[in-house]
C-alpha positions as CSV (number, residue, x, y, z in Angstrom):
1,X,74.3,-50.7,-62.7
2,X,75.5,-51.7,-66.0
3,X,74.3,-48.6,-67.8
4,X,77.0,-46.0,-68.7
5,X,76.4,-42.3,-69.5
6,X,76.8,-40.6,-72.4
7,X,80.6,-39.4,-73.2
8,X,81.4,-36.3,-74.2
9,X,81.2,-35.4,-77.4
10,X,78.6,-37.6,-78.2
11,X,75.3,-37.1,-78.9
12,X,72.9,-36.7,-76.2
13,X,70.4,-39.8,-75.2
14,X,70.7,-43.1,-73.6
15,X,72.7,-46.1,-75.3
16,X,71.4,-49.2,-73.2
17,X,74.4,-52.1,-73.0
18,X,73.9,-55.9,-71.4
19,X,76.8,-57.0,-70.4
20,X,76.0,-59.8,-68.8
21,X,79.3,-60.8,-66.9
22,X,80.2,-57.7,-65.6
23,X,77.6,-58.1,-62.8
24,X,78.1,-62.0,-62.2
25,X,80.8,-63.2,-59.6
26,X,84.0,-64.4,-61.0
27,X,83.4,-67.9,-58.9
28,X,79.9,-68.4,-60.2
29,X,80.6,-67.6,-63.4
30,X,84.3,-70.2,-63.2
31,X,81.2,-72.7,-61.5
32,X,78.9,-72.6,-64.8
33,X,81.8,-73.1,-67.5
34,X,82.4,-76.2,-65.1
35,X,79.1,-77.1,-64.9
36,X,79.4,-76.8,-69.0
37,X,82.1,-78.5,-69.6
38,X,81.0,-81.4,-67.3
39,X,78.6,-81.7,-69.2
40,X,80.1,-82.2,-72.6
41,X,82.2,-84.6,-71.2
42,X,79.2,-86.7,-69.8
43,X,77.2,-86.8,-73.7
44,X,80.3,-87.4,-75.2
45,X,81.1,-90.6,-72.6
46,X,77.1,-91.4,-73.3
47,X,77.7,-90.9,-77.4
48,X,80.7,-93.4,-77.1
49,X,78.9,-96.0,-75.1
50,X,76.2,-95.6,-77.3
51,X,78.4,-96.5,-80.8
52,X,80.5,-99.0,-79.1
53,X,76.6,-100.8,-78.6
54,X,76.0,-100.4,-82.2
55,X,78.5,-101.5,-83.1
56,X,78.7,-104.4,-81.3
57,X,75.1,-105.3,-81.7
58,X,76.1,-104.9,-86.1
59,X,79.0,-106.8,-84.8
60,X,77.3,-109.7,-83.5
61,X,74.1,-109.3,-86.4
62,X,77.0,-109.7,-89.1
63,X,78.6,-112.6,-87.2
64,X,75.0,-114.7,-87.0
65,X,74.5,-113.9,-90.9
66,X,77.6,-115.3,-92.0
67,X,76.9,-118.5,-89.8
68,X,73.7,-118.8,-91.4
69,X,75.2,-118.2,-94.7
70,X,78.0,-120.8,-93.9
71,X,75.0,-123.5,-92.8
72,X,72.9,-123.1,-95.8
73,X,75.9,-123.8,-98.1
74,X,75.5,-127.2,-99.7
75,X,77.9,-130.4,-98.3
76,X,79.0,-132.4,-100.8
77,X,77.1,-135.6,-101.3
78,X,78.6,-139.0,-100.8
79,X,78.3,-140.8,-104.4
80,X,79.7,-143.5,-105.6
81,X,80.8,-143.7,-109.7
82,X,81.9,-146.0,-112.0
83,X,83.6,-145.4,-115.6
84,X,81.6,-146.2,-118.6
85,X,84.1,-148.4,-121.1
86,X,83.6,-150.6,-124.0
87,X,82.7,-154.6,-124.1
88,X,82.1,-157.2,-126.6
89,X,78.2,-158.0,-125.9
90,X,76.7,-161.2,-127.6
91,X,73.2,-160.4,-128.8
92,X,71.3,-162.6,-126.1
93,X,66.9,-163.4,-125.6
94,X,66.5,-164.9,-122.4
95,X,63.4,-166.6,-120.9
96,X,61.9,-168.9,-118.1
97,X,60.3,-172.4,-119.0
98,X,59.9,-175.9,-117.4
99,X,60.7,-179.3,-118.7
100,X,58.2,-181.7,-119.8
101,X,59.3,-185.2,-121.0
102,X,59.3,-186.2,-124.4
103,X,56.8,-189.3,-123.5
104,X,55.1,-188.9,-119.5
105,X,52.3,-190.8,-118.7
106,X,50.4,-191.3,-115.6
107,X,50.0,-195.2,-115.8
108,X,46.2,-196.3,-114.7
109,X,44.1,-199.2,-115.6
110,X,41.2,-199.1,-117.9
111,X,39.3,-202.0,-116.0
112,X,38.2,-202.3,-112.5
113,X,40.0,-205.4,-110.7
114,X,41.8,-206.1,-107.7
115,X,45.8,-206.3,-107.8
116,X,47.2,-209.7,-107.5
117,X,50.6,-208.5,-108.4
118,X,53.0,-205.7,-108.6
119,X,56.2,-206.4,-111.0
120,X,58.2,-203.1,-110.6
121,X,59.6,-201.2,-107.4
122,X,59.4,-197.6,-107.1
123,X,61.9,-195.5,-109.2
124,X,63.3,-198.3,-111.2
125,X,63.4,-198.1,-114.6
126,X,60.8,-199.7,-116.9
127,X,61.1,-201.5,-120.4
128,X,58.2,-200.8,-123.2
129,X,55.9,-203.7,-122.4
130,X,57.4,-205.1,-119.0
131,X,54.6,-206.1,-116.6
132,X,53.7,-203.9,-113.8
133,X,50.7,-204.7,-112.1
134,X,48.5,-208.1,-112.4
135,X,45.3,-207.6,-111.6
136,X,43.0,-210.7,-110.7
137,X,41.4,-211.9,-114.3
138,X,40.0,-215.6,-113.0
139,X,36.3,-214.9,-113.7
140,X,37.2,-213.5,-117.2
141,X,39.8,-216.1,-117.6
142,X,37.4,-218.6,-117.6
143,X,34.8,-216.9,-119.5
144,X,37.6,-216.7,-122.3
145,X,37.0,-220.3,-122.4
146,X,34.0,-221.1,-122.3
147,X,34.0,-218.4,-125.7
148,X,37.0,-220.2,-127.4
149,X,34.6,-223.5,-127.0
150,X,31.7,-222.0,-128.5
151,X,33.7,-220.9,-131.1
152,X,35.2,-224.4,-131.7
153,X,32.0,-226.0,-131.5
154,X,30.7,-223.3,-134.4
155,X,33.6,-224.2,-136.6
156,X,32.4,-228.0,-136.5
157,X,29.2,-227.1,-137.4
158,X,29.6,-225.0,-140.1
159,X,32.3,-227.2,-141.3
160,X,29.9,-230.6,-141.1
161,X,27.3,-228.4,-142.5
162,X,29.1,-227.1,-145.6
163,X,30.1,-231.4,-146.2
164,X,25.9,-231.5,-146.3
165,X,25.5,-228.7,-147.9
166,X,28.2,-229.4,-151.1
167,X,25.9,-233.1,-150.9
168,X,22.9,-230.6,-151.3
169,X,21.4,-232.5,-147.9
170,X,20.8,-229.1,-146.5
171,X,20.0,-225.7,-148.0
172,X,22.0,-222.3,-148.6
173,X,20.4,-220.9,-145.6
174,X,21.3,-223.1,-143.2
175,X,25.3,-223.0,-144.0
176,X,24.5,-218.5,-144.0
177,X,23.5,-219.6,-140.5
178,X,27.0,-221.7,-139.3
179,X,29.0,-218.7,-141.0
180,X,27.4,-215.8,-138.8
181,X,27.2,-217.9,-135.7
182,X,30.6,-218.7,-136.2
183,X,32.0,-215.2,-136.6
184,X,30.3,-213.8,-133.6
185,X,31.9,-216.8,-131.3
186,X,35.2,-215.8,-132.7
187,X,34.5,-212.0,-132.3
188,X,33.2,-212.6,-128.4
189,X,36.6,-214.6,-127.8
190,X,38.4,-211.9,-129.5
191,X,36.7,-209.3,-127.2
192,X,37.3,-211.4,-123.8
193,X,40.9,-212.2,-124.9
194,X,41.2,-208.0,-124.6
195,X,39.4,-207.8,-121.7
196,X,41.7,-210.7,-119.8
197,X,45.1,-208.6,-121.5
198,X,43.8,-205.6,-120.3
199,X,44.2,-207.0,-116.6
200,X,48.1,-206.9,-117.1
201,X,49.0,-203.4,-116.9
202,X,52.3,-202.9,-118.8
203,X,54.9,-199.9,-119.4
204,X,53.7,-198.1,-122.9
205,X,57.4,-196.6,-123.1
206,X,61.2,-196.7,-121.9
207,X,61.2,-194.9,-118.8
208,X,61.8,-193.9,-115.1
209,X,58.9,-195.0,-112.9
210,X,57.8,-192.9,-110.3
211,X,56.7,-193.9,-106.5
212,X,53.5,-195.7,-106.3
213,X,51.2,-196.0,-103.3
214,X,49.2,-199.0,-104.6
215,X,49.4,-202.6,-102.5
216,X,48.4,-206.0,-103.6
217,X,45.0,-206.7,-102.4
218,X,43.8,-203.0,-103.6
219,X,40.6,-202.4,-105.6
220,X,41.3,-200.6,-108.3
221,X,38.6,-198.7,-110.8
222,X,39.1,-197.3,-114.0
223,X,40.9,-194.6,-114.5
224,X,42.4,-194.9,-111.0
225,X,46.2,-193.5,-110.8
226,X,49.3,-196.5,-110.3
227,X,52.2,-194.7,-111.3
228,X,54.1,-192.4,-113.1
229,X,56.4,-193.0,-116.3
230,X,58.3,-190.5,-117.4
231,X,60.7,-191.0,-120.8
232,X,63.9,-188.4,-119.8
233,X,66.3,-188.7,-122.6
234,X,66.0,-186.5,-124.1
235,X,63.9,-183.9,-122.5
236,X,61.6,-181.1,-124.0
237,X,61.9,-177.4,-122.8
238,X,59.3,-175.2,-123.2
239,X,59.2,-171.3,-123.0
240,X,57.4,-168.6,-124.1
241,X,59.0,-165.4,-125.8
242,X,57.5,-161.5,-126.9
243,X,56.6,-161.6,-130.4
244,X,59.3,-158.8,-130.7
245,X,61.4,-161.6,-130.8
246,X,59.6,-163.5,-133.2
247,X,62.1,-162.8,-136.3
248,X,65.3,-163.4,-134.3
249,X,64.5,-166.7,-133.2
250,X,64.3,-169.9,-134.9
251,X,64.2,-173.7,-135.5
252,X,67.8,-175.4,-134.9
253,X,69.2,-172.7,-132.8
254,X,71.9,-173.2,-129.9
255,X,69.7,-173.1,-126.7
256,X,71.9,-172.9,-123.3
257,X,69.7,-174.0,-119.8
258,X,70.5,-173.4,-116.7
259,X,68.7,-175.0,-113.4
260,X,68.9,-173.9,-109.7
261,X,69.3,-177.2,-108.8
262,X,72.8,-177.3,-110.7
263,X,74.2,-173.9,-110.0
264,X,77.1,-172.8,-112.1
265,X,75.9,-176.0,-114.9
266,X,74.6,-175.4,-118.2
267,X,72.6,-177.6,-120.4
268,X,72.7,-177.3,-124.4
269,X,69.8,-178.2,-126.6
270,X,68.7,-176.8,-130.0
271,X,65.7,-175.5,-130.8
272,X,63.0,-178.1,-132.8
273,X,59.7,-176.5,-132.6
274,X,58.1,-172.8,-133.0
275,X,54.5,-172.4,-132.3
276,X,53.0,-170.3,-135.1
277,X,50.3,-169.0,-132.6
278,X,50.8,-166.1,-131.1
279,X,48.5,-165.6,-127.4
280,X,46.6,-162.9,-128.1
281,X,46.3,-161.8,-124.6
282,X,49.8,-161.7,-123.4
283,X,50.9,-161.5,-127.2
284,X,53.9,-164.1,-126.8
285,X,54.5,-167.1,-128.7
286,X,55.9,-170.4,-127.7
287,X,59.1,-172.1,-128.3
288,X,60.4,-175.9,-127.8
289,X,63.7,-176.7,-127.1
290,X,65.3,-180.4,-127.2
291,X,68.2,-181.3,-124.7
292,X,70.0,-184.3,-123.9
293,X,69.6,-185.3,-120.5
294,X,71.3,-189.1,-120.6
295,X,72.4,-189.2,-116.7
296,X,68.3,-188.4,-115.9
297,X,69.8,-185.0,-114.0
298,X,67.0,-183.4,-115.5
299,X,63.3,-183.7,-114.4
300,X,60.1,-182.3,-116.0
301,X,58.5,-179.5,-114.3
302,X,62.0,-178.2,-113.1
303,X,62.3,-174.6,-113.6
304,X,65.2,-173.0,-116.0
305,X,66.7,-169.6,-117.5
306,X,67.1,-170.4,-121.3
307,X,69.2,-168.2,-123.2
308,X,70.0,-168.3,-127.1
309,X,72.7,-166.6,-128.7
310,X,71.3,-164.6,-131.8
311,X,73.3,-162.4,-134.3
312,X,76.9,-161.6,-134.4
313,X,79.1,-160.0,-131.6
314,X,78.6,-156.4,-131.0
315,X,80.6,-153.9,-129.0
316,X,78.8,-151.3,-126.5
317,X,79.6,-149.1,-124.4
318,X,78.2,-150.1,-120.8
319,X,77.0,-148.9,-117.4
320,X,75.2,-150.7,-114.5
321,X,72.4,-150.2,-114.8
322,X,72.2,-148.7,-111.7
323,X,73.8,-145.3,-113.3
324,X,70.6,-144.8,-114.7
325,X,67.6,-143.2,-113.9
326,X,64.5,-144.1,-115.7
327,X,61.6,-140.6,-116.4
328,X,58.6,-140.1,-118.9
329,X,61.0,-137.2,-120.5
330,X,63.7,-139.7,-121.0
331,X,66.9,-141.7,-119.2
332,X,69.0,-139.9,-117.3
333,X,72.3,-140.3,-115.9
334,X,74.7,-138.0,-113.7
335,X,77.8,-137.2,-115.3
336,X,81.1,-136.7,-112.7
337,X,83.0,-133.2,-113.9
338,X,86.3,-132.3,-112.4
339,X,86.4,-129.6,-110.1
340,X,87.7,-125.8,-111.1
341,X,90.3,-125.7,-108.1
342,X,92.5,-128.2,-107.0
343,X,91.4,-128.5,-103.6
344,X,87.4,-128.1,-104.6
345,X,84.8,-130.9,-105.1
346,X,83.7,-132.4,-108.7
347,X,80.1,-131.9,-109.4
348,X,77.1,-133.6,-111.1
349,X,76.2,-132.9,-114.2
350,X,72.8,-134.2,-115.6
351,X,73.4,-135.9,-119.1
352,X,70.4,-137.9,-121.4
353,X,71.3,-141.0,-123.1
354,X,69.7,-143.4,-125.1
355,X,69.9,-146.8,-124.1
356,X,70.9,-150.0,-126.1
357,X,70.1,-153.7,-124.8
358,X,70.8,-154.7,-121.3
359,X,72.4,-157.8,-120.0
360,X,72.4,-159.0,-116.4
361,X,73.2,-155.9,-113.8
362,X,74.6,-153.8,-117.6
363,X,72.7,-151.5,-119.9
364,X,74.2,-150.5,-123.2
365,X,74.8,-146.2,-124.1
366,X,74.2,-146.1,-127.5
367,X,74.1,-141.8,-127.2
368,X,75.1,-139.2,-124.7
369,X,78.3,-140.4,-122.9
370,X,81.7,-141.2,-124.3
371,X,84.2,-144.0,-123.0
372,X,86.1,-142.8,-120.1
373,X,83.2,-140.7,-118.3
374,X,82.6,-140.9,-115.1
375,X,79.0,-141.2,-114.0
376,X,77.3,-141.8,-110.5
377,X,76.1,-145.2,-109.6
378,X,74.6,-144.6,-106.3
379,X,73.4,-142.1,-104.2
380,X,71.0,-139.7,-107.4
381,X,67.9,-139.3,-105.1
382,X,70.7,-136.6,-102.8
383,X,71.7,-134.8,-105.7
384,X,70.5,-132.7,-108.5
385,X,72.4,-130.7,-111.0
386,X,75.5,-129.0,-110.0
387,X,75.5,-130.4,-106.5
388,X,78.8,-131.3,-105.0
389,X,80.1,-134.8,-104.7
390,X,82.2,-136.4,-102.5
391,X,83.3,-140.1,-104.1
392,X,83.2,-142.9,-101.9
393,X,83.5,-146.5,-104.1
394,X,84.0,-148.8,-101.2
395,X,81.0,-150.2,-101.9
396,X,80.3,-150.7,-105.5
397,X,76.7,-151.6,-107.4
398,X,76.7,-155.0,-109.1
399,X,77.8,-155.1,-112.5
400,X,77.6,-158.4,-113.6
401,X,76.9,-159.3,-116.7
402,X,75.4,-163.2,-116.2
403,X,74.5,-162.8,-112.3
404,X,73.4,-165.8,-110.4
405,X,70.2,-164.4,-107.5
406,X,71.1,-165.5,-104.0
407,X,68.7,-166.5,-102.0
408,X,69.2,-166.0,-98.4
């Protein structure tokens, strides 16, 4: 089975063949090429379920990256911006101070007494030398008599005595004796005659008196507080300025003053005094202004923003002064540029400067931007350089030059 013989002509010996086929049934061998080809079909089904799961699991991988990709891309921040253009800017120093009369006195009384009288109401105005309180001088009334007859009786004497002593009756010594007696009566009257004035209490100055809590019938001591009198027209300003300052400000200089109590008001005075001290620890120096005040609007001890125009007109270029951010390396601000594509977003762009005076809510750029920029004026601690921007100016920063503070 499955070995042939040797043909003729050949030579002699065995020749061993497999033929593997020839001795397998034609329906097993039809069942393993089924078997075979069953198989090929199933790994290639098994190869194509296996790609189409690659690639949807590279599908789905691809399709999370770009979503992460697509969050970490940068909104644009909501800014809002403001154009830096040129102003005329009057060369200002500004400072706080209080008024203080030109004459204020706490009226009191330099004796002890009891008040008989008071000649004045409270908040009327007061004369230089009008009464205002009486105080009870009886006992030292009549002691100012019984002085002024002492005294009269010493003039006698000394008169009768210096008749003698011309008719040599009596000696030099004697008449020495009339002269000092006499001058020491006269002086006592003298000094009881003050005492008994100094028990009217009068007004030293012109003035507005204040409101007094003292009754007739009160025991008063010396030193002991009646009233206040206060001279208001005009009316001192004082305020204190940095020595930086010192060579820009001077005597007879236009002083403006403004007061709470009279919003929207100004006051004009000139300067009349500069002290030439200079504190040492805060190293400012003091300044005194004169203003007219002749409807007694202004009080002392009010508080007020002075401001005095120094120097000529100058023209800056000015920001808020918001647009600016202050570091030790220097002031920033964030510069708006346009965007590349039509339909993209302008971004910031960090820019230095170097700052000029400021005024109110506006800075001065001396260097770094030109007129016609546009910078951001709110919203810099969201963005850094190059971040998008998205302008939104319905709500603007305050960029007054002379703001008034609200208080709420």
């Amino acid at each position: 089975m499955g070995l042939d013989a040797p043909s003729e002509g050949k030579q002699p010996g065995f020749l061993l063949k497999w033929r593997p086929f020839e001795s397998v049934p034609v329906g097993l061998l039809r069942r393993g090429v089924f078997v075979k080809r069953t198989m090929r079909w199933r790994l290639a089904i098994v190869l194509v379920l296996m790609g189409a799961l690659v690639a949807a699991l590279v599908g789905w991988k691809v399709h999370v990256i770009r979503k992460v990709m697509a969050a970490s891309v940068p909104m644009p921040q909501t800014v809002s911006t403001a154009t830096a253009a040129y102003s005329e800017w009057q060369p200002q120093v500004r400072a706080v101070g209080s008024l203080r009369a030109i004459h204020g006195v706490e009226v009191t009384t330099e004796v002890a007494g009891l008040v008989r009288k008071l000649d004045f109401k409270s908040g009327a105005s007061a004369r230089a030398g009008q009464t205002l309180v009486q105080l009870n001088a009886d006992p030292d009334v009549a002691q100012l008599k019984a002085l002024m007859a002492e005294a009269n009786l010493a003039a006698l004497t000394y008169h009768r005595d210096l008749i003698q002593y011309q008719a040599q009756a009596i000696g030099r010594a004697q008449l020495d004796t009339d002269i000092a007696n006499l001058k020491s009566t006269r002086e006592q009257e003298a000094a009881q005659a003050a005492l008994v004035a100094k028990k009217t209490i009068r007004a030293p100055f012109n003035g507005l008196l204040g409101i007094t809590t003292v009754n007739p019938g009160q025991y008063l001591n010396p030193g002991d507080a009646i009233v206040t009198l206060q001279s208001l027209d005009p009316i001192f300003v004082d305020f204190r300025l940095p020595q930086d300052d010192l060579s820009r400000v001077r005597v007879g200089q236009i002083v403006h003053v403004a007061a709470d109590a009279f919003p929207g008001e100004t006051f004009e005075g000139r300067i009349t005094s500069i002290d030439p001290l200079v504190d040492a620890s805060t190293r400012n120096f003091e300044a005194e202004a004169t203003i007219r005040n002749p409807e007694r609007r202004l009080f002392p001890g009010m508080f007020v923003r002075t401001t005095i125009d120094v120097g000529a007109e100058q023209r800056y270029l000015t920001l808020p002064q918001t647009a600016v951010t202050y570091n030790p390396y220097g002031e920033t601000v964030y510069r708006v540029r346009s965007p590349k594509e039509p339909a993209g977003h302008p971004t910031a762009q960090l820019t230095f400067v170097t700052l000029g005076p400021s005024r109110g809510d506006q800075v001065a750029i001396v260097k770094g931007l030109e007129a016609g920029d546009v910078v951001v004026t709110g919203g810099q601690m969201k963005i850094k350089n190059g971040t998008q921007l998205a302008i939104n100016n319905s709500v603007l920063p305050s960029d007054d030059p002379d703001p008034t503070p609200q208080e709420h």
